[in-house]
C-alpha positions as CSV (number, residue, x, y, z in Angstrom):
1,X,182.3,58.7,96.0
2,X,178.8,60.0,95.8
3,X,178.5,64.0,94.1
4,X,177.0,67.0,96.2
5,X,176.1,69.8,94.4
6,X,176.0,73.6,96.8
7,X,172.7,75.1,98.2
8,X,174.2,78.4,98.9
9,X,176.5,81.0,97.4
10,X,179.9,80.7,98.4
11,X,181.6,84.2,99.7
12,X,185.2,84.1,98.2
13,X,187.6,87.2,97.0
14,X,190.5,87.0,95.2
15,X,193.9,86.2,96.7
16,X,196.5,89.4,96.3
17,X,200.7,88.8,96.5
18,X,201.0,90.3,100.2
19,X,197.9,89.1,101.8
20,X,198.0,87.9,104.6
21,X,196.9,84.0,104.9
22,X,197.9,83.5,109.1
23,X,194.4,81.4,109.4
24,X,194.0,80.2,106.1
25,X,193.6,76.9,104.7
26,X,196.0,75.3,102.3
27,X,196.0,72.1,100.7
28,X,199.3,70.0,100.3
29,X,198.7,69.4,96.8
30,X,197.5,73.7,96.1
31,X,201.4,74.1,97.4
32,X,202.9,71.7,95.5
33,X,201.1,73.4,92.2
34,X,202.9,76.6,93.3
35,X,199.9,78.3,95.5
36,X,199.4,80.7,96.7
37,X,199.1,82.7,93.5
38,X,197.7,85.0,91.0
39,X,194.1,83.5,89.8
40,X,193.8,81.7,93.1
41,X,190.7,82.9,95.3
42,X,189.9,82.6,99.3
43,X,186.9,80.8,100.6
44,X,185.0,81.8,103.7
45,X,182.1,80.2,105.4
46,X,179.8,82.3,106.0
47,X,178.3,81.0,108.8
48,X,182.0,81.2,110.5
49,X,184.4,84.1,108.9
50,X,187.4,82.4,110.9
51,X,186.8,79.5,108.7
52,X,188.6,80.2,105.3
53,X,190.6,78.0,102.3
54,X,192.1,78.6,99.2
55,X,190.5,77.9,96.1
56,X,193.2,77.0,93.5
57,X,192.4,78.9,90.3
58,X,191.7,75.9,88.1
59,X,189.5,74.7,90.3
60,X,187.6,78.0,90.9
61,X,187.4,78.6,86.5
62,X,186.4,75.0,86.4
63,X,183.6,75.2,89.2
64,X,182.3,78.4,89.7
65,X,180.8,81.6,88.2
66,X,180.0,84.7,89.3
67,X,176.4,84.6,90.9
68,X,175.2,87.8,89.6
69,X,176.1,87.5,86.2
70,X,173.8,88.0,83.2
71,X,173.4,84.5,83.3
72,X,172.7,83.6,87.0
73,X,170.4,86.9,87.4
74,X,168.5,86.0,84.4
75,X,167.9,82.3,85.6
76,X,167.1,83.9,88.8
77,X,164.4,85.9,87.6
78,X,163.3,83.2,85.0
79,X,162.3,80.9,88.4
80,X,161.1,83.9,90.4
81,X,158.6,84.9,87.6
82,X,157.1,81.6,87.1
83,X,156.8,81.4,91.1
84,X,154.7,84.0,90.3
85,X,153.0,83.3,87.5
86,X,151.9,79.9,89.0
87,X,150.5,81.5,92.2
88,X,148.7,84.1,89.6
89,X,146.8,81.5,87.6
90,X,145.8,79.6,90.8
91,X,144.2,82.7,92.1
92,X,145.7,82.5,95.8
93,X,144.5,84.7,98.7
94,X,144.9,87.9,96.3
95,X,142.6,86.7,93.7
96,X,140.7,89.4,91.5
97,X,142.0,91.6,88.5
98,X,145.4,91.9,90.0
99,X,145.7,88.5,90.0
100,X,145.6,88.7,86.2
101,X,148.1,92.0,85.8
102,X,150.3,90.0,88.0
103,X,150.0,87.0,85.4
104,X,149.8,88.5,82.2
105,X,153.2,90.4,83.1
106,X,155.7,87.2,84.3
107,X,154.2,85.7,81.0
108,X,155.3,88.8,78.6
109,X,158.6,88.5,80.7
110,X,158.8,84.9,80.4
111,X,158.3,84.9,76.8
112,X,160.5,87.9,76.0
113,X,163.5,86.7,73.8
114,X,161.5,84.1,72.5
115,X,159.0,86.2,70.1
């Protein structure tokens, strides 16, 4: 089996007792565990709302986090500033003084927490 890591965030909420799951993907073996329940989440593609599964809760704690955490959003802005940075130093279209603003601040951001 080859792996296949995600290109996109993947919409989910949590699965409530009462919800209604007419429409919504179970796997034999997530019943057999005892799902639905608490911990569990629900999957949708985003690209087709109709299209929704259940994500059994050991799965979801072993395989996801939240995408806006500290963590993600710091990563986040980690790889937007040196985007940045590198278009700064190679003086693209913009060129000129703000140029080197634009540089010298992604660098003081880049390097913050390591001083």
């Amino acid at each position: 089996m080859k792996l296949y890591k995600k290109s996109k965030l993947q919409p989910m909420k949590p699965w409530v007792f009462g919800m209604d799951m007419t429409g919504i993907s179970i796997s034999d073996a997530d019943l057999a565990s005892g799902s639905p329940r608490a911990g569990d989440m629900i999957a949708q593609n985003p690209d087709n709302p109709k299209d929704q599964w259940l994500v059994a809760a050991e799965f979801f704690d072993k395989n996801y986090e939240d995408a806006f955490s500290d963590k993600a959003e710091i990563e986040w802005l980690r790889a937007a500033l040196q985007c940045i940075l590198k278009k700064a130093e190679a003086r693209d279209q913009y060129g000129g003084i703000a140029n080197e603003s634009i540089a010298f601040v992604a660098r003081k951001a880049l390097n913050k927490g390591k001083e």
